[in-house]
N, C-alpha and C positions, 0 to 999 in steps of 0.2 A: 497404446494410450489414447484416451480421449479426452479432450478438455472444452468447455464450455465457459462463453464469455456473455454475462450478461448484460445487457446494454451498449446497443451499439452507434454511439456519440462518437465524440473523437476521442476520450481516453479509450474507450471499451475499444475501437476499430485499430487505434496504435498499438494494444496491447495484444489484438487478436494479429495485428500486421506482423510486428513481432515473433512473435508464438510460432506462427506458418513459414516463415524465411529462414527461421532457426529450425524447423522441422521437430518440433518438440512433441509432438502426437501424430497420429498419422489422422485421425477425424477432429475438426475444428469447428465447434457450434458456435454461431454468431446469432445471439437471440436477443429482440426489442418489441417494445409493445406496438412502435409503431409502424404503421403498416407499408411493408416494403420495404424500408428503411436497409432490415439485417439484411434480405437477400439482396439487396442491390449493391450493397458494401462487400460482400462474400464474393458475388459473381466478381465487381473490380478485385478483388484481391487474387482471385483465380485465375484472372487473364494474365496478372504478374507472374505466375507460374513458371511460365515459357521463358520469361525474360529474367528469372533472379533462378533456376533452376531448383525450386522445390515440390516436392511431392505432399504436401498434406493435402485434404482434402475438407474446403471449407462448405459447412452450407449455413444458409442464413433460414430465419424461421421468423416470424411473427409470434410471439407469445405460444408456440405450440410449446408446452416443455416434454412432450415425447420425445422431442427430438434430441434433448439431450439425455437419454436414457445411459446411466450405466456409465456416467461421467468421473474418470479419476480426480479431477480438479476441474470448479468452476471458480473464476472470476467474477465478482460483484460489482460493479460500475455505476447501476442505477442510480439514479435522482439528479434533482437538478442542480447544476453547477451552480460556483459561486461568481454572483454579477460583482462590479466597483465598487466599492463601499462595502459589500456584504463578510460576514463574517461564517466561518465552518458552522459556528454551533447554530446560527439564525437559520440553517436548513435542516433543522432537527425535528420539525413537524411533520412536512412533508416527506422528508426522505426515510424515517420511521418506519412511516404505513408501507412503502414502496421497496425497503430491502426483505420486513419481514412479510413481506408477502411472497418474496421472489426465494428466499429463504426455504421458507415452508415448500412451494412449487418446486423446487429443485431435489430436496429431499424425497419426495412421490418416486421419483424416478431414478437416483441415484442418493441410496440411506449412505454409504459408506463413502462419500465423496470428500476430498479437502475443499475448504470454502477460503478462498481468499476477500478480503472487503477492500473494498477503493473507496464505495460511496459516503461524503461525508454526511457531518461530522465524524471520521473515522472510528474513533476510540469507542463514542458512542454507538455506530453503526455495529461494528466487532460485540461489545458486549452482547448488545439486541441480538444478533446474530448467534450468538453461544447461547443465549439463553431459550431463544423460539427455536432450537432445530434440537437440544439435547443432544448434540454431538461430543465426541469425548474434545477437552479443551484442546488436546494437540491436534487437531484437524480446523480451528477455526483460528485464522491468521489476517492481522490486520496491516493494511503496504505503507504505511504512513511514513515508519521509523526508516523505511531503506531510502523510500523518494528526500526525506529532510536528510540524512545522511551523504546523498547524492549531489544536494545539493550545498551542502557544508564543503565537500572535496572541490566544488567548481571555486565556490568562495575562497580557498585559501590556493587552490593552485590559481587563480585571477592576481592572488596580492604577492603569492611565490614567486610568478612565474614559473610554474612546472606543471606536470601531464599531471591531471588526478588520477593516473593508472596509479603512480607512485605514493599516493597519500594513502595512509588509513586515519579515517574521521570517522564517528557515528552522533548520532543525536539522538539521546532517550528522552522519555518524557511521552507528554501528548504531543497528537499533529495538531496543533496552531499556534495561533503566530505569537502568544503569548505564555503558552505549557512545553513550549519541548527549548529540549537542555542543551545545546553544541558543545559537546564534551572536549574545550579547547587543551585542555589538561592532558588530557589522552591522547590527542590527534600527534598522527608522525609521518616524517618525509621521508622514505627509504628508514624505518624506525627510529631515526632521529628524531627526537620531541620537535614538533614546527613552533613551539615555544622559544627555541632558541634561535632563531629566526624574523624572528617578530616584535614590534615594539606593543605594548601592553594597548599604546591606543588601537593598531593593528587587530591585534584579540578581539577587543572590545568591537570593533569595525564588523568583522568577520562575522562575530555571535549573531550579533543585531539584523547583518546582514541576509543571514542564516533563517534566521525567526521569521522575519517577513517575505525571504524568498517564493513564497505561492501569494500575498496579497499584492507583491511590486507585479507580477506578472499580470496578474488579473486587472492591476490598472491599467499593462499598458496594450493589452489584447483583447480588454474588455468582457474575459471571461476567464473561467478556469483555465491553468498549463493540461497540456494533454501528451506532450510525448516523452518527458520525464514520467512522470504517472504511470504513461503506460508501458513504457520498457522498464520500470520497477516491476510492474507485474507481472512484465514474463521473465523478469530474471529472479522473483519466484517461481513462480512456472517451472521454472528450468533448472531450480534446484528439488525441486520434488521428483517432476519425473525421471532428469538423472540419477537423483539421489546421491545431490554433489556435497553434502554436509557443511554447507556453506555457512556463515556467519554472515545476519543480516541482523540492525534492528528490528525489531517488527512489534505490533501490538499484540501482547496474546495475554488471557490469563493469569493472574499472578493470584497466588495462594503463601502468602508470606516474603516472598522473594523481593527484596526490597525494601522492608519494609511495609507490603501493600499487599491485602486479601479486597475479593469480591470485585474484581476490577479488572479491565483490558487496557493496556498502556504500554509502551515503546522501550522495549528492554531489550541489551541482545542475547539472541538465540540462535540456536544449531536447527538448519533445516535441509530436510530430506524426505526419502519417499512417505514416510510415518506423520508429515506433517513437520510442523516444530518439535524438535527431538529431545532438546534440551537447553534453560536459562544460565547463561552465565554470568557471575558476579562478580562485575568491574570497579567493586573495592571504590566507591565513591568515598571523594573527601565529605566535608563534615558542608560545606557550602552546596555542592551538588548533593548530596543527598535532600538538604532542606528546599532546594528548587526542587529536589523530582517529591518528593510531600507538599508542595504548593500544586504543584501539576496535578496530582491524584487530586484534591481537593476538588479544584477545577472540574477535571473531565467526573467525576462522581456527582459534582452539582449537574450535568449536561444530563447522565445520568440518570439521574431522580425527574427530571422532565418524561422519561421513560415512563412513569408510572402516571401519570398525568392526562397522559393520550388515551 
């Protein structure tokens, strides 16, 4: 297996770090535009070799994309994070020009690759991405719905008091801080509903909490989170190449499912070596459904800036 991460910042380098410790390919392309940057990150990860005892083999590259020739899975990381104040969709100019370009250059060298997207505004990013490369829609996968999901479980195992290994929680919707859904309804503790646990203000605590989880960070770090982010991407990564048929949310496609055509948005899905395999429908009440139809609204206005550029 081969896997390519493009952009190598701190989400791209924790995801490529990742990736390599878990041995999940045996050649690991760490590629950026700027100069030096990927190889100097790659050579540090290599010297860890000796010391965490794995064998992939990373190399860093400058914008060459030969090098990731014949890539099973690249990661998309590009563009610029989000500063204090900023919002996912306010990076939708610049980081447009910069996925579909990196989009387009990947496909030259690897036509049948899975394309994962990190770079925001996600939802938006993901569609752009299905639509510049003509991939079939189950090979383009957006990390949004597993990172807010990830961070939904910290949320309620914080107010539980219990390990999030024992929670299952997911968040549909879009990735921001105002479109994605904390499916509190669904969420459970060793399958017990965490509803019956919790006082309604509680819920309510959690949601909110939820929602704003990547802007609370970015206040107080003064930039985008980087190592949630990037360990969602390689625990995509790791259900592809295993081909572990895992259940994550994710952004991908929808063609009626939900109520929603023409669109990339945070639904869950089966994923394995095929890409995402298969949508499944979590029976939303009559209130979540009308959030996740606010949501589409939303990211399809982001959208429609799409055609604008």
């Amino acid at each position: 297996m081969k896997v390519t991460v493009v952009g190598a910042g701190a989400v791209g380098a924790t995801c490529a770090d990742n990736i390599a410790r878990k041995e999940l390919c045996t050649e690991l392309v760490l590629l950026d535009i700027k100069e030096g940057v990927a190889e100097g990150k790659a050579q540090d990860m290599m010297q860890t070799a000796a010391l965490l005892g794995f064998d992939t083999k990373i190399v860093g590259s400058t914008n060459d994309y030969s090098k990731t020739a014949n890539s099973d899975v690249v990661v998309i990381t590009s563009g610029l994070p989000r500063k204090p104040g900023m919002t996912r969709e306010e990076l939708i100019g610049v980081n447009a020009g910069i996925v579909k370009s990196v989009a387009e250059n990947i496909l030259k060298f690897s036509p049948n690759t899975i394309i994962i997207v990190i770079s925001n505004p996600m939802d938006t990013m993901t569609y752009l991405a299905l639509q510049s490369t003509g991939l079939s829609k189950h090979k383009i996968i957006g990390m949004g719905g597993a990172l807010d999901s990830a961070r939904f479980r910290y949320q309620l195992s914080t107010t539980l008091g219990c390990s999030p290994a024992d929670l299952n929680a997911v968040v549909v919707g879009g990735h921001g801080d105002t479109t994605m859904i904390p499916l509190i309804s669904k969420a459970t503790w060793n399958s017990v509903p965490v509803t019956e646990f919790l006082s309604a203000e509680q819920q309510e605590k959690i949601v909110k909490d939820t929602m704003v989880g990547g802007a609370t960070l970015t206040a107080l770090i003064g930039t985008s989170a980087w190592y949630a982010p990037g360990a969602a991407g390689a625990a995509m990564v790791e259900a592809i190449v295993r081909d572990e048929k895992k259940l994550f949310t994710a952004c991908v496609a929808l063609d009626g499912e939900y109520g929603q055509k023409d669109i990339c948005l945070g639904v869950p899905v089966i994923i394995g070596k095929n890409g995402w395999e298969k949508i499944l429908d979590f029976k939303l009440n009559d209130a979540e459904q009308a959030a996740f139809n606010k949501s589409a609204d939303a990211v399809r206005n982001m959208n429609d800036v799409l055609k604008t550029l």
